[in-house]
Structures are given as C-alpha cells and as structure tokens.
LUMSE-448555 format. One record per residue: residue number from 1; residue in one letter; chain; x, y, z negated of N, C-alpha, C in turn. Coordinates in steps of 0.1 Angstrom, whole numbers, always signed. Atoms other than C-alpha are relative to their C-alpha. Example, Ala and Ser with C-alpha at 12.3 -4.5 7.8 and 13.67 -1.06 7.14 Angstrom:
BEGIN
<r num="1" residu="A" chaine="A" n_c1="+9" n_c2="-12" n_c3="+0" ca_c1="+123" ca_c2="-45" ca_c3="-78" c_c1="+9" c_c2="+12" c_c3="+0"/>
<r num="2" residu="S" chaine="A" n_c1="-9" n_c2="-11" n_c3="+0" ca_c1="+137" ca_c2="-11" ca_c3="-71" c_c1="-8" c_c2="+11" c_c3="-8"/>
***
This chain:
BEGIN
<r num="1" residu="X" chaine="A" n_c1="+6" n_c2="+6" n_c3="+11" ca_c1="+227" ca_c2="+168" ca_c3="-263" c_c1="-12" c_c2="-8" c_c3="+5"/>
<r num="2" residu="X" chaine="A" n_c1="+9" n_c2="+10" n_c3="-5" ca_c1="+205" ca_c2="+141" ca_c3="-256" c_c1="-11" c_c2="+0" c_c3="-12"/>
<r num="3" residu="X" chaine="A" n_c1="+11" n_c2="+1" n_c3="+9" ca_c1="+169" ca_c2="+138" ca_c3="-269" c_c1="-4" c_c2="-11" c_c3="-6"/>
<r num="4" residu="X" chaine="A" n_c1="+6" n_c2="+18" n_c3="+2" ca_c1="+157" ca_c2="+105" ca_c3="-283" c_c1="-5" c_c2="+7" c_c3="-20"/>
<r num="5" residu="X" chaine="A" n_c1="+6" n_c2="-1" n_c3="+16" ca_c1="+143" ca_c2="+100" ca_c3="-320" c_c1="+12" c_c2="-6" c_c3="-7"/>
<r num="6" residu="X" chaine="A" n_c1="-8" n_c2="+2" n_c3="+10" ca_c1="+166" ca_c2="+101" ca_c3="-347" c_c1="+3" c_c2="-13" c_c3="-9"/>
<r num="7" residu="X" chaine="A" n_c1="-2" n_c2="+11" n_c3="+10" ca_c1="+180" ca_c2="+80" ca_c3="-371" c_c1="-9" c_c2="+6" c_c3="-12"/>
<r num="8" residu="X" chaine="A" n_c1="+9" n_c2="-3" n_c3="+8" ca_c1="+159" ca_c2="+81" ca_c3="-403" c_c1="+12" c_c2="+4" c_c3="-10"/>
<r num="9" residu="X" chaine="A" n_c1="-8" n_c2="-2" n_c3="+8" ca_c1="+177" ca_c2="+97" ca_c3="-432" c_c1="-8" c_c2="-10" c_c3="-13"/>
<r num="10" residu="X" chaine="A" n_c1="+6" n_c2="+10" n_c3="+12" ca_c1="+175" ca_c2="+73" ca_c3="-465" c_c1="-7" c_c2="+9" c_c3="-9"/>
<r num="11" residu="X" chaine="A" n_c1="+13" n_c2="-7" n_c3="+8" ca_c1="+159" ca_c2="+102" ca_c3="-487" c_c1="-12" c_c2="+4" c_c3="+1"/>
<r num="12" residu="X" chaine="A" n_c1="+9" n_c2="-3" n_c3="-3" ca_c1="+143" ca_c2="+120" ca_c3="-468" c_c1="-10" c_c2="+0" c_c3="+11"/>
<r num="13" residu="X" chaine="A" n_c1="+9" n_c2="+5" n_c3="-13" ca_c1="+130" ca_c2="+100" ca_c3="-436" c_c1="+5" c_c2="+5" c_c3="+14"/>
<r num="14" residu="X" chaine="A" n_c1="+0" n_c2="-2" n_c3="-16" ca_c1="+125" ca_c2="+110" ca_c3="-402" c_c1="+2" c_c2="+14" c_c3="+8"/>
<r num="15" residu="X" chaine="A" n_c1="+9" n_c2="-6" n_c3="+1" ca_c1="+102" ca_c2="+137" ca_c3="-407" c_c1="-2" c_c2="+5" c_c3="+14"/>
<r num="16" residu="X" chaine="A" n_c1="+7" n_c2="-1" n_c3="-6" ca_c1="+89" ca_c2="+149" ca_c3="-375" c_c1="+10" c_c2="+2" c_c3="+9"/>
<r num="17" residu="X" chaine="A" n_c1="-9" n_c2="+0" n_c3="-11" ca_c1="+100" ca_c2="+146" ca_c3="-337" c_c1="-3" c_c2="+11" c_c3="+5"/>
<r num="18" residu="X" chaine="A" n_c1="+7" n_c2="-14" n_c3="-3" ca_c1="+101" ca_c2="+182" ca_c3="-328" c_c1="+1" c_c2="+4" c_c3="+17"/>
<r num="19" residu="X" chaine="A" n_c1="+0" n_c2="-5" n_c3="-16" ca_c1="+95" ca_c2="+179" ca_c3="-289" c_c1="-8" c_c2="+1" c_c3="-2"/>
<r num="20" residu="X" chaine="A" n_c1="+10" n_c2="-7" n_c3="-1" ca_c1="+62" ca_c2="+190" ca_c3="-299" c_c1="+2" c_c2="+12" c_c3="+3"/>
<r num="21" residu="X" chaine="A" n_c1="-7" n_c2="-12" n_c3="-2" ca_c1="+83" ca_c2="+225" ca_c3="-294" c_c1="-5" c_c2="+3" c_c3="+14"/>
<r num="22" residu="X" chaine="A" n_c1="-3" n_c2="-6" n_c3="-13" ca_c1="+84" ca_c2="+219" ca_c3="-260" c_c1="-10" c_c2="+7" c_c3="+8"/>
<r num="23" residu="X" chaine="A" n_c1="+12" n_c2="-9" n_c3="-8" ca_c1="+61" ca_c2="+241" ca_c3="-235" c_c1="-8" c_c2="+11" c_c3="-11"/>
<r num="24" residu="X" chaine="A" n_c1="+10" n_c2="-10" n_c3="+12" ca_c1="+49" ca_c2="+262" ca_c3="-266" c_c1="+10" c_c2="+13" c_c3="+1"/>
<r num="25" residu="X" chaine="A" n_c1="-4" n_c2="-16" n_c3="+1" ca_c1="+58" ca_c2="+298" ca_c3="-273" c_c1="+4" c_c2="+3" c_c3="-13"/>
<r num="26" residu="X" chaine="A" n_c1="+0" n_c2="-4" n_c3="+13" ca_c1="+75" ca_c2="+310" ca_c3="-302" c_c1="+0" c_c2="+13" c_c3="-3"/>
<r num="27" residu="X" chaine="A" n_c1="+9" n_c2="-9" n_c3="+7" ca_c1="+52" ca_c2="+335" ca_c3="-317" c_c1="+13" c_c2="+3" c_c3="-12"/>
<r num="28" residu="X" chaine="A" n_c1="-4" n_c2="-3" n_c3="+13" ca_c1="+69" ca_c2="+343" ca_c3="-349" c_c1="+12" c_c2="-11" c_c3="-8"/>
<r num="29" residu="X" chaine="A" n_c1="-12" n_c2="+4" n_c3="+13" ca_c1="+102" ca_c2="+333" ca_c3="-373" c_c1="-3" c_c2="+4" c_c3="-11"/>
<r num="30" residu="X" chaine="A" n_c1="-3" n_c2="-2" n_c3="+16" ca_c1="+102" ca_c2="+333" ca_c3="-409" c_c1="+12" c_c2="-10" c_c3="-5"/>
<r num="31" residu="X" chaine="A" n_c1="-12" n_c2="+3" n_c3="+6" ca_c1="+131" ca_c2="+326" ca_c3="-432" c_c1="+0" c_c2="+3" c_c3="-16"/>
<r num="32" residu="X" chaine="A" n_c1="-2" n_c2="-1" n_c3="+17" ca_c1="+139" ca_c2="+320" ca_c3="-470" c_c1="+16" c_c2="+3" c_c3="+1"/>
<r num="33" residu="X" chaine="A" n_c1="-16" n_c2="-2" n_c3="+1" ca_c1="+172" ca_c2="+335" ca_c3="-481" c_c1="+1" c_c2="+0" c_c3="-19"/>
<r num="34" residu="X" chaine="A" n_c1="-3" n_c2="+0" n_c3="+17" ca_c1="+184" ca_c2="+334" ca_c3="-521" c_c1="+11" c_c2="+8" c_c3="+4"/>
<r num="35" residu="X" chaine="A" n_c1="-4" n_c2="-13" n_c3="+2" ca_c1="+193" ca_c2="+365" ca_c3="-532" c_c1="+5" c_c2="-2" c_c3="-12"/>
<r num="36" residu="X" chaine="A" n_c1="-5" n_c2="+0" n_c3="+11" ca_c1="+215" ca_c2="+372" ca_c3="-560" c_c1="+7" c_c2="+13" c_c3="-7"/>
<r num="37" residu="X" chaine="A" n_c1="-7" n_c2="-18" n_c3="+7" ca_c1="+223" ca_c2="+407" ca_c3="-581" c_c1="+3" c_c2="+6" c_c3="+13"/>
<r num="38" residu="X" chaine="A" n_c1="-1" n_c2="-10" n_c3="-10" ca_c1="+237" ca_c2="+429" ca_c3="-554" c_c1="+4" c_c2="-7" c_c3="+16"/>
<r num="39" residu="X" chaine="A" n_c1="-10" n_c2="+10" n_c3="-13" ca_c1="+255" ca_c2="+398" ca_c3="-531" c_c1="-11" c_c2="+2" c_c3="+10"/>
<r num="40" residu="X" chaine="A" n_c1="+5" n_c2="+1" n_c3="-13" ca_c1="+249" ca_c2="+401" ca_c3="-495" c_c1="-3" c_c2="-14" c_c3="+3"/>
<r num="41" residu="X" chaine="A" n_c1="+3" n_c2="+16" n_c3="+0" ca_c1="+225" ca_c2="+366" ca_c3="-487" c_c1="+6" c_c2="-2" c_c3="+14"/>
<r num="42" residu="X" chaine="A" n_c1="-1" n_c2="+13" n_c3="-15" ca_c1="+240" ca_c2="+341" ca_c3="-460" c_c1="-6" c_c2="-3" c_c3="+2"/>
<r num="43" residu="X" chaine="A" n_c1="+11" n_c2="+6" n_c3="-12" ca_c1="+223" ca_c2="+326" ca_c3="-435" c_c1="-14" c_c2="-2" c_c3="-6"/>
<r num="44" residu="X" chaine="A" n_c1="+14" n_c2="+6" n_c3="+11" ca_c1="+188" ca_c2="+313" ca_c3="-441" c_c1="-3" c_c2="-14" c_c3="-9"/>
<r num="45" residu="X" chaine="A" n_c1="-1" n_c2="+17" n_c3="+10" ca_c1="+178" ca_c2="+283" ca_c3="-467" c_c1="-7" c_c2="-4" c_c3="+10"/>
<r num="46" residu="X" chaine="A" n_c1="+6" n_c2="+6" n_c3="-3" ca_c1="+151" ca_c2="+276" ca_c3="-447" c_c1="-7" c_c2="+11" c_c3="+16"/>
<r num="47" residu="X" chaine="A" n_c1="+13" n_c2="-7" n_c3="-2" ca_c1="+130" ca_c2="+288" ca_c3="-413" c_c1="-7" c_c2="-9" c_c3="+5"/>
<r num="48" residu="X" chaine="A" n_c1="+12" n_c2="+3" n_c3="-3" ca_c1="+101" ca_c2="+282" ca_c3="-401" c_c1="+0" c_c2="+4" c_c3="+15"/>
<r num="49" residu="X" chaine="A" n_c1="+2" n_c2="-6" n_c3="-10" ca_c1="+93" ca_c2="+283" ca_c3="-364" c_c1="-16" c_c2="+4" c_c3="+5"/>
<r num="50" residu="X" chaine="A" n_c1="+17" n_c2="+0" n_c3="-6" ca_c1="+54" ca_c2="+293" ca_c3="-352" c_c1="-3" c_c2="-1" c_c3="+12"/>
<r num="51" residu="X" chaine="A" n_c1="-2" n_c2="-2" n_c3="-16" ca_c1="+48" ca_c2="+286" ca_c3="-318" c_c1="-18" c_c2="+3" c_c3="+3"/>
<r num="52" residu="X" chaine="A" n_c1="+17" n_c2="-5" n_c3="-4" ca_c1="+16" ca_c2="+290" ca_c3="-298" c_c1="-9" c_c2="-7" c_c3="-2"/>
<r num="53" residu="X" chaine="A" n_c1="+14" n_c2="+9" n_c3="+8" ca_c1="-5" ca_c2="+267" ca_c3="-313" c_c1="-1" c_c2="+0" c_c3="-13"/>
<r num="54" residu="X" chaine="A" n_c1="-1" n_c2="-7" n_c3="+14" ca_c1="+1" ca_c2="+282" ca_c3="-347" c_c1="+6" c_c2="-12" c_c3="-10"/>
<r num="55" residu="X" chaine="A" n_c1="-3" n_c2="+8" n_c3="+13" ca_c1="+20" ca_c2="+252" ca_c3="-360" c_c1="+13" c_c2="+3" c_c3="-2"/>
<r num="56" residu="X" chaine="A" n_c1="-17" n_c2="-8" n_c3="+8" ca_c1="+53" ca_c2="+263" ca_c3="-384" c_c1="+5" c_c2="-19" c_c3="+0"/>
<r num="57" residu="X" chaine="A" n_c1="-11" n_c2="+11" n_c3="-1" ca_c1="+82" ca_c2="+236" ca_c3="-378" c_c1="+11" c_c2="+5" c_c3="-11"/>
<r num="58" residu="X" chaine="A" n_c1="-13" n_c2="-7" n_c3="+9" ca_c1="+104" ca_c2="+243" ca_c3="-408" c_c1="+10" c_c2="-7" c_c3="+5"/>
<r num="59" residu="X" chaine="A" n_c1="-14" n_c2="+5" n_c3="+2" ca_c1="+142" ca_c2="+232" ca_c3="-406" c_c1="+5" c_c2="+6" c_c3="-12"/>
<r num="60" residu="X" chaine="A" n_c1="-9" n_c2="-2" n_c3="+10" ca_c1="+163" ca_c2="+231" ca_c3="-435" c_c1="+8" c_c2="-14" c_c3="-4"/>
<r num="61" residu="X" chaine="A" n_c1="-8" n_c2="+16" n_c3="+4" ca_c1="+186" ca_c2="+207" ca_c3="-451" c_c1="-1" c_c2="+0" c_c3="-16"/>
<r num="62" residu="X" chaine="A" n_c1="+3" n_c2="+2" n_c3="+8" ca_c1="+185" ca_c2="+185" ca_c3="-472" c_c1="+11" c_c2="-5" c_c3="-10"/>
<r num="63" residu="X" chaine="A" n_c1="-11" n_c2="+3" n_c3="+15" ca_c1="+203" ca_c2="+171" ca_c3="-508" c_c1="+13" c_c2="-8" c_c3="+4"/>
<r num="64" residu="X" chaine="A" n_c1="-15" n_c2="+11" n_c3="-7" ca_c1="+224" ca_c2="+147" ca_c3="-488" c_c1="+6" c_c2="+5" c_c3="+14"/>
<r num="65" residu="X" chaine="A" n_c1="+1" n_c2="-6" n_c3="-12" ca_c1="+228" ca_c2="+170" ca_c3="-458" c_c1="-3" c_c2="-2" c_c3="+10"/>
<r num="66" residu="X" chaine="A" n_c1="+10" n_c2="+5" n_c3="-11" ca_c1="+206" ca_c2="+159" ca_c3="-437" c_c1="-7" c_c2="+13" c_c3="+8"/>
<r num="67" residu="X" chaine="A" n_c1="+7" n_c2="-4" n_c3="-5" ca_c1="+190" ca_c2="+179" ca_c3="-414" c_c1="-15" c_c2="-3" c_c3="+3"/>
<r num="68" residu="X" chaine="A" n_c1="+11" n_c2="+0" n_c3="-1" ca_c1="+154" ca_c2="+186" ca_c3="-421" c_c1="-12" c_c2="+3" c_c3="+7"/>
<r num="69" residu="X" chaine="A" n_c1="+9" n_c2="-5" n_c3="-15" ca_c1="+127" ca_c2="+187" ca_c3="-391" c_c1="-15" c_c2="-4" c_c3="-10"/>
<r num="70" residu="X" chaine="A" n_c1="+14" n_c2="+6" n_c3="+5" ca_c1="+89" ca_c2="+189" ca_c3="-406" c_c1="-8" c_c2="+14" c_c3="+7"/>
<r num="71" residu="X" chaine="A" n_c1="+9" n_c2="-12" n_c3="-3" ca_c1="+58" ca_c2="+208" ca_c3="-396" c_c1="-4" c_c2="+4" c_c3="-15"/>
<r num="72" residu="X" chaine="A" n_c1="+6" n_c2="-6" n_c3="+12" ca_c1="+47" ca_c2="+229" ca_c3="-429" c_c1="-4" c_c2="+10" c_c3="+0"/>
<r num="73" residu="X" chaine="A" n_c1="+3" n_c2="-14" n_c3="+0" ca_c1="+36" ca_c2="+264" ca_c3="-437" c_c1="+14" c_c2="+3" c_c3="-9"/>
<r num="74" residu="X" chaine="A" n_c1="-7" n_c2="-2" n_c3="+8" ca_c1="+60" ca_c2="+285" ca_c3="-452" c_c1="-2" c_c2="+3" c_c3="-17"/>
<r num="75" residu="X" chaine="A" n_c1="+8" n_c2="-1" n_c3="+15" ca_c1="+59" ca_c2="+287" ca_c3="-494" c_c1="+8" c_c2="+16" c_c3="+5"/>
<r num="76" residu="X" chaine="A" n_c1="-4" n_c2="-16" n_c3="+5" ca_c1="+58" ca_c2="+317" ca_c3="-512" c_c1="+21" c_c2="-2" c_c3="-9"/>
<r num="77" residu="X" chaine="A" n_c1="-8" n_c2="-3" n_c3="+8" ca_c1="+88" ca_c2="+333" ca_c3="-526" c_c1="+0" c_c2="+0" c_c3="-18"/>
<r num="78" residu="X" chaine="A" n_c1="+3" n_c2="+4" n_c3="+15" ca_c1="+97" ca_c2="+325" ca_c3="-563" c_c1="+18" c_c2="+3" c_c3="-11"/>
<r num="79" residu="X" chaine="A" n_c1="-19" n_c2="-12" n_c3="+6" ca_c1="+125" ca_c2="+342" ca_c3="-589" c_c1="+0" c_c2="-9" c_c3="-9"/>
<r num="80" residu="X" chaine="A" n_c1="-13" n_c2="+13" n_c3="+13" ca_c1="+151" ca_c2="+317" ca_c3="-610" c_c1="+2" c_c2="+10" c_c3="-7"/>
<r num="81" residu="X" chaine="A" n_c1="-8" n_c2="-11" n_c3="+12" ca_c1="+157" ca_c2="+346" ca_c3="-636" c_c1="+15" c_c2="+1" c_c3="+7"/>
<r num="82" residu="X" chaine="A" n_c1="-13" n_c2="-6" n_c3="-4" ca_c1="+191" ca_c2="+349" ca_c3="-641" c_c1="+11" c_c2="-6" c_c3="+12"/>
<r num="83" residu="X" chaine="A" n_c1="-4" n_c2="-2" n_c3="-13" ca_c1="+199" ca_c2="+333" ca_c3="-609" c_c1="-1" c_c2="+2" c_c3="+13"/>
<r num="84" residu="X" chaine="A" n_c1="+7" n_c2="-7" n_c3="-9" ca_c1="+184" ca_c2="+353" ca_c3="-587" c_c1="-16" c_c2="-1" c_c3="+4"/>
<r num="85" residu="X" chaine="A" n_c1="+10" n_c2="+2" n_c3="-9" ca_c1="+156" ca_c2="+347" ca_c3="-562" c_c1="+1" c_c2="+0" c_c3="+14"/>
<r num="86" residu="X" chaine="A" n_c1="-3" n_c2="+5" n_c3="-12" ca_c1="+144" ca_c2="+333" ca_c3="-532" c_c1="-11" c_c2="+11" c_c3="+9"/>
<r num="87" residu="X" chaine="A" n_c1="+13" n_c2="-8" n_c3="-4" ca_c1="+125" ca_c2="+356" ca_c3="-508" c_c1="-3" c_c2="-4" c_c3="+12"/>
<r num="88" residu="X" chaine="A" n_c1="+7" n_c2="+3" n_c3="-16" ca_c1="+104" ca_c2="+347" ca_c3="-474" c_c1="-7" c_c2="+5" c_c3="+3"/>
<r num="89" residu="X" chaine="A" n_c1="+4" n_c2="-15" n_c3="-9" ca_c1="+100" ca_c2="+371" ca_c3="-450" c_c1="-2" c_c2="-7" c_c3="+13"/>
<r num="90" residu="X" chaine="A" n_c1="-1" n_c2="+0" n_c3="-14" ca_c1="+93" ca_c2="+371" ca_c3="-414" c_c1="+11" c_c2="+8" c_c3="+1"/>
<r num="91" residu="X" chaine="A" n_c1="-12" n_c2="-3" n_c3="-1" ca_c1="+121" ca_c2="+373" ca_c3="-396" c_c1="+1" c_c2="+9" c_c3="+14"/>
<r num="92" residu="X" chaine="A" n_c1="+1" n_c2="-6" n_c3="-14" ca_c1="+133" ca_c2="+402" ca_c3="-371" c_c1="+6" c_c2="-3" c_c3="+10"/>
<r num="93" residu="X" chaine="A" n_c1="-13" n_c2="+4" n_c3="-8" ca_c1="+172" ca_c2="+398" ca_c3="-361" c_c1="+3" c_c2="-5" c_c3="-12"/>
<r num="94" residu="X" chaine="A" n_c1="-10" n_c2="+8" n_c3="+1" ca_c1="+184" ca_c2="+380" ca_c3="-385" c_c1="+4" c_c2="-14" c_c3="+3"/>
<r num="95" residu="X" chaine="A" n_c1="-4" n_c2="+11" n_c3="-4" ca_c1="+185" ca_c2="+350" ca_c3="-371" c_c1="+0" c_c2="+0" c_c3="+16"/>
<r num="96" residu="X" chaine="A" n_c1="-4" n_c2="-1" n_c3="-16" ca_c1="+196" ca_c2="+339" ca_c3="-333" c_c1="-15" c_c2="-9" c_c3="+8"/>
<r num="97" residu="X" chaine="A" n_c1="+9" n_c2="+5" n_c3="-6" ca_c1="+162" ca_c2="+328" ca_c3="-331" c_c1="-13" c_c2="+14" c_c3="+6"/>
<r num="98" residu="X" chaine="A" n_c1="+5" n_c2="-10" n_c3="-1" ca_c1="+149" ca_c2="+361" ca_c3="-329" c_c1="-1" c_c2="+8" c_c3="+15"/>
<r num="99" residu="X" chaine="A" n_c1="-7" n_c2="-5" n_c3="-19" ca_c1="+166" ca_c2="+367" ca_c3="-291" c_c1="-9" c_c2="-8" c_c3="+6"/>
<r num="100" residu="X" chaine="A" n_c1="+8" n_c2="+9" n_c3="-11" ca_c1="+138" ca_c2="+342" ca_c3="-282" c_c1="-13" c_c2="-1" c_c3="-5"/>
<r num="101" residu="X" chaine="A" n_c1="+14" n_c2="-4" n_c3="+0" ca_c1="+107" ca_c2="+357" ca_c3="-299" c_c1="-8" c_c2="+1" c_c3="+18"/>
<r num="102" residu="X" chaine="A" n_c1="+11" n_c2="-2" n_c3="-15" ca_c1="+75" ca_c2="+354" ca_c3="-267" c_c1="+7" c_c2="-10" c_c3="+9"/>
<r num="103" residu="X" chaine="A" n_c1="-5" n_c2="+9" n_c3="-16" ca_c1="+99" ca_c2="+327" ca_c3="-248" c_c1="-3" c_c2="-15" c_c3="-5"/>
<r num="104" residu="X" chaine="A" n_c1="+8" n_c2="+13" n_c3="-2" ca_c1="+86" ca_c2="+292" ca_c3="-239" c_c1="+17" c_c2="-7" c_c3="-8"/>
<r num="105" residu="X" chaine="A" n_c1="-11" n_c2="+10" n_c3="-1" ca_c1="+104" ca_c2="+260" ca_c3="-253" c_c1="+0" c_c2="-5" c_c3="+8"/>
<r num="106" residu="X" chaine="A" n_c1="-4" n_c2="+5" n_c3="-14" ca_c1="+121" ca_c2="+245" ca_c3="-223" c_c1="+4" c_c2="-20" c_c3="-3"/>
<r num="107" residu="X" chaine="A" n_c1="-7" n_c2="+15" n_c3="+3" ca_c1="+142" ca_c2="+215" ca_c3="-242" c_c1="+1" c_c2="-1" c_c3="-14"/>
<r num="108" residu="X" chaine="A" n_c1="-4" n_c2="-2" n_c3="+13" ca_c1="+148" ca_c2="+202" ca_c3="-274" c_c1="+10" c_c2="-13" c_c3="-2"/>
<r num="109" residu="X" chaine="A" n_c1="-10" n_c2="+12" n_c3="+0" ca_c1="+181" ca_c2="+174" ca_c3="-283" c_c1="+2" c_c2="+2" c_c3="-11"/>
<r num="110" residu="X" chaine="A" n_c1="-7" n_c2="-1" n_c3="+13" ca_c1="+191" ca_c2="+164" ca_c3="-314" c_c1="+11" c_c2="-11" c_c3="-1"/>
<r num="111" residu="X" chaine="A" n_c1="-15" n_c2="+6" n_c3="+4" ca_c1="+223" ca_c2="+148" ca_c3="-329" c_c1="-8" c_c2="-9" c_c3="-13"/>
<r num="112" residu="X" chaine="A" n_c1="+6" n_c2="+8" n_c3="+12" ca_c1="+218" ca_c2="+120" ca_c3="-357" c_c1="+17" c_c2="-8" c_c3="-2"/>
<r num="113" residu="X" chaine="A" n_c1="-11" n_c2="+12" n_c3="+1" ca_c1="+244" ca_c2="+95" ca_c3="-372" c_c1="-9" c_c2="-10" c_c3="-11"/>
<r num="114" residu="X" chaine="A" n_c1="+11" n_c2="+15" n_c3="+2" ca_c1="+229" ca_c2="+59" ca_c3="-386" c_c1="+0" c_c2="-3" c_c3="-14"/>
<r num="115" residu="X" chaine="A" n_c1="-1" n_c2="+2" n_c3="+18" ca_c1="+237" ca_c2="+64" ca_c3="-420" c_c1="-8" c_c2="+11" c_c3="-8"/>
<r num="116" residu="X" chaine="A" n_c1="+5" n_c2="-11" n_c3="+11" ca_c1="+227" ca_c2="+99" ca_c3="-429" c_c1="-14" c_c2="+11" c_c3="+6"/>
<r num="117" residu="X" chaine="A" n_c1="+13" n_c2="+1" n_c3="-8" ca_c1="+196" ca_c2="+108" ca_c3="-403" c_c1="+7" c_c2="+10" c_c3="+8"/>
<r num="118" residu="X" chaine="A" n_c1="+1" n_c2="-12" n_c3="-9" ca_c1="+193" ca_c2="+141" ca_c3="-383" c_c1="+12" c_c2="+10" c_c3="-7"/>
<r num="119" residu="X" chaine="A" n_c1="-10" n_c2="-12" n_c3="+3" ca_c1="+228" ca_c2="+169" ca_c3="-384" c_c1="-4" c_c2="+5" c_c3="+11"/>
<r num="120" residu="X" chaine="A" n_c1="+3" n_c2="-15" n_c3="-9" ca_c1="+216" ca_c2="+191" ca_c3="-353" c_c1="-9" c_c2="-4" c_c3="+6"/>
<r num="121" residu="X" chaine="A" n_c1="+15" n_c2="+4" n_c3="-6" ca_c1="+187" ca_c2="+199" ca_c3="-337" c_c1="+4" c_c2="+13" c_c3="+8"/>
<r num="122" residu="X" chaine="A" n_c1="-1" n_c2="-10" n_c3="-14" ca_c1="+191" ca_c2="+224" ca_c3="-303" c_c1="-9" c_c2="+0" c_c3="+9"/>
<r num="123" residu="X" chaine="A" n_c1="+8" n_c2="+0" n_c3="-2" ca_c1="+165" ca_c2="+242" ca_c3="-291" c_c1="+2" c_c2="+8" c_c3="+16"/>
<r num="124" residu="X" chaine="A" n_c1="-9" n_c2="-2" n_c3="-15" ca_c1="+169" ca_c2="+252" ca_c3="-254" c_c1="-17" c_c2="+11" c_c3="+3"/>
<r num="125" residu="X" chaine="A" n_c1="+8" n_c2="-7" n_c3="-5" ca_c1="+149" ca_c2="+283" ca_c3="-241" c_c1="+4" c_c2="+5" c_c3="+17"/>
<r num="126" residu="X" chaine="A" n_c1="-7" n_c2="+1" n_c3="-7" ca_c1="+151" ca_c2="+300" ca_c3="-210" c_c1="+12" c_c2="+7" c_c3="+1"/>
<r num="127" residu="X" chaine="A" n_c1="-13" n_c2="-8" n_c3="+7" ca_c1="+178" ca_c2="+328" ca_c3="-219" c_c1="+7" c_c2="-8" c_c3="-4"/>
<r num="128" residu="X" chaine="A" n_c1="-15" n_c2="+6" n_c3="+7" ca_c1="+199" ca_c2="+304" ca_c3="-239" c_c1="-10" c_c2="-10" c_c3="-7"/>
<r num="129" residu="X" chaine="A" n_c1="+2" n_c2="+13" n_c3="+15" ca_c1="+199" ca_c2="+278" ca_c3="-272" c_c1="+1" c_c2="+7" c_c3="-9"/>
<r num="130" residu="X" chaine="A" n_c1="-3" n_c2="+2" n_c3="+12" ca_c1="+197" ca_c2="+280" ca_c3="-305" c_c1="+6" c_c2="-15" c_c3="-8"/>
<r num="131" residu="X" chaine="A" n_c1="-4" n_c2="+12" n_c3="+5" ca_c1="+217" ca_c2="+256" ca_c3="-322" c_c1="+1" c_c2="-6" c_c3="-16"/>
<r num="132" residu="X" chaine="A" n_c1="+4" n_c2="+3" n_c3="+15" ca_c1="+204" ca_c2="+241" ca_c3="-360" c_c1="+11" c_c2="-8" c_c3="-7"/>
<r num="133" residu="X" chaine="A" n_c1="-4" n_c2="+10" n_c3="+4" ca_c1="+228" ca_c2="+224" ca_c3="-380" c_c1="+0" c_c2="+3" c_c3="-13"/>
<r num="134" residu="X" chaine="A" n_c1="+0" n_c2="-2" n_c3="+11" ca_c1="+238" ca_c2="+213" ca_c3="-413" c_c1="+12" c_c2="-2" c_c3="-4"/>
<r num="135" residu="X" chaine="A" n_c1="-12" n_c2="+5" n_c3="+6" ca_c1="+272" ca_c2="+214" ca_c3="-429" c_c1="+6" c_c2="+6" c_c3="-16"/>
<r num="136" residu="X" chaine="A" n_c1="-2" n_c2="-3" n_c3="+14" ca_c1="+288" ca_c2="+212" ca_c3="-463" c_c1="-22" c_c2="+5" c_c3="-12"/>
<r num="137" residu="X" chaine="A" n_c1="+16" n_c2="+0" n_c3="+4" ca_c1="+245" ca_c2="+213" ca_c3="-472" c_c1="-1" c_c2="+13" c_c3="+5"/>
<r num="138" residu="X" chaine="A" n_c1="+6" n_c2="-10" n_c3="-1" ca_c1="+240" ca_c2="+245" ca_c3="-459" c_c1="-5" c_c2="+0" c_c3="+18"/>
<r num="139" residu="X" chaine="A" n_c1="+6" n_c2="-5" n_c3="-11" ca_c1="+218" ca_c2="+257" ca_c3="-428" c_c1="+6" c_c2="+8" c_c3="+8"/>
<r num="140" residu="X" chaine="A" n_c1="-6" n_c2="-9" n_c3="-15" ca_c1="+240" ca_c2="+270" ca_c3="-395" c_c1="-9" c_c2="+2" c_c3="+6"/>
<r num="141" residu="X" chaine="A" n_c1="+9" n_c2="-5" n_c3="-13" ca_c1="+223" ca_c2="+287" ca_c3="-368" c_c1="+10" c_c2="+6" c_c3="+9"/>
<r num="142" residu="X" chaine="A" n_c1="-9" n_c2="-5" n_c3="-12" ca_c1="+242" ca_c2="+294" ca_c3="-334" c_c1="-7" c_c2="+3" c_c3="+13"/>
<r num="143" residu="X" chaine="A" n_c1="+6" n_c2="-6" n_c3="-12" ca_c1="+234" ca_c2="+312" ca_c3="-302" c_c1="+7" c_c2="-10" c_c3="+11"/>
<r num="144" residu="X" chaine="A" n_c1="-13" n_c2="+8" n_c3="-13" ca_c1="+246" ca_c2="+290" ca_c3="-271" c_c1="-3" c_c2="+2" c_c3="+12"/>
***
C-alpha cells in the first residue's frame, strides 16, 4: 500500500493526512460501539487512536462510505431510547489495535479512489498491521 495523500471525498473532504502517526507511540485506544437490548455489538463505529503526543486520530466512516481520517477527542456516549445506545470506552482487546498498545508507528499507506475519497488506511507497526477499512458503511479492522 502506498502512501501519498488521498483523494478528497465530496462530503466529507480530505480530513487529515495521518503520517503524523508515524514515529509516535500508541498510548491508548478508545472505541464507540451501538448497543442494542441484549444483541452482541459488532465491530467499532468509531476509534480513536492516542499516541504519544496525546493527539486522538479518530477513524470512522462516513454517510457515503468514505473512510474517515481526523484528529478529534473522543465524544461522550449518548442513548437513542428505543434504539439502543452508543457507548465509548477505552479499548482493551477488542480491537486488533490493542496487540500494538506501547509500539511505535513505523508506516502508514492508504487506499483512495477519485470519486469517493479514502476506503483504507494501514497502519504498520513493528509486530504487524492493522488494517482500517470501510465497506457496505461499516468500519472493518484486520490484523496483517
């Protein structure tokens, strides 16, 4: 996967070129998952990465499935009544980002296409990758 700056997505832009990642430490994951009556939640809506300079990189996607790259803090958690709620936690294992809590970023490459902006973003440590995408609008995460 090759690095370069993305194509812009038409809604929601560019948002941020995350080789700022690189040489930093990721300190801490957080994750939003939507919860519903007893259903076990899938993957995450949204995380957050903290690295060692205490700035949070969220990923998520977006309304047109874009893959979403921004630096923000994480929000609070917030309840839709009767269709569930969304909760944001710091994250331990559940995500494959967790296998690389205390390890340096090494590389980062993303995927884009010219129409719809950023679909993957792969983050390269020294143990392995994590690999961000977005399909059917939802947020994948893979170990590689």
């Amino acid at each position: 996967m090759e690095s370069q700056r993305v194509s812009e997505c038409p809604l929601h832009g560019g948002g941020v070129c995350p080789d700022h990642l690189v040489g930093r430490r990721l300190e801490r994951v957080v994750g939003s998952w939507h919860l519903y009556g007893s259903d076990v939640p899938s993957g995450p809506l949204d995380v957050w990465l903290i690295d060692s300079e205490a700035v949070a990189t969220h990923i998520t996607t977006g309304s047109d499935w874009c893959l979403i790259v921004e630096t923000s803090d994480p929000y609070d958690g917030y309840d839709m009544a009767e269709s569930g709620r969304v909760v944001v936690a710091s994250i331990s294992d559940e995500t494959p980002f967790a296998d690389h809590l205390g390890e340096t970023v090494r590389a980062v490459g993303e995927e884009s296409d010219p129409d719809s902006g950023r679909l993957a973003l792969e983050i390269t440590f020294d143990s392995g990758s994590v690999r961000c995408e977005t399909w059917s609008g939802d947020l994948r995460l893979f170990s590689k």
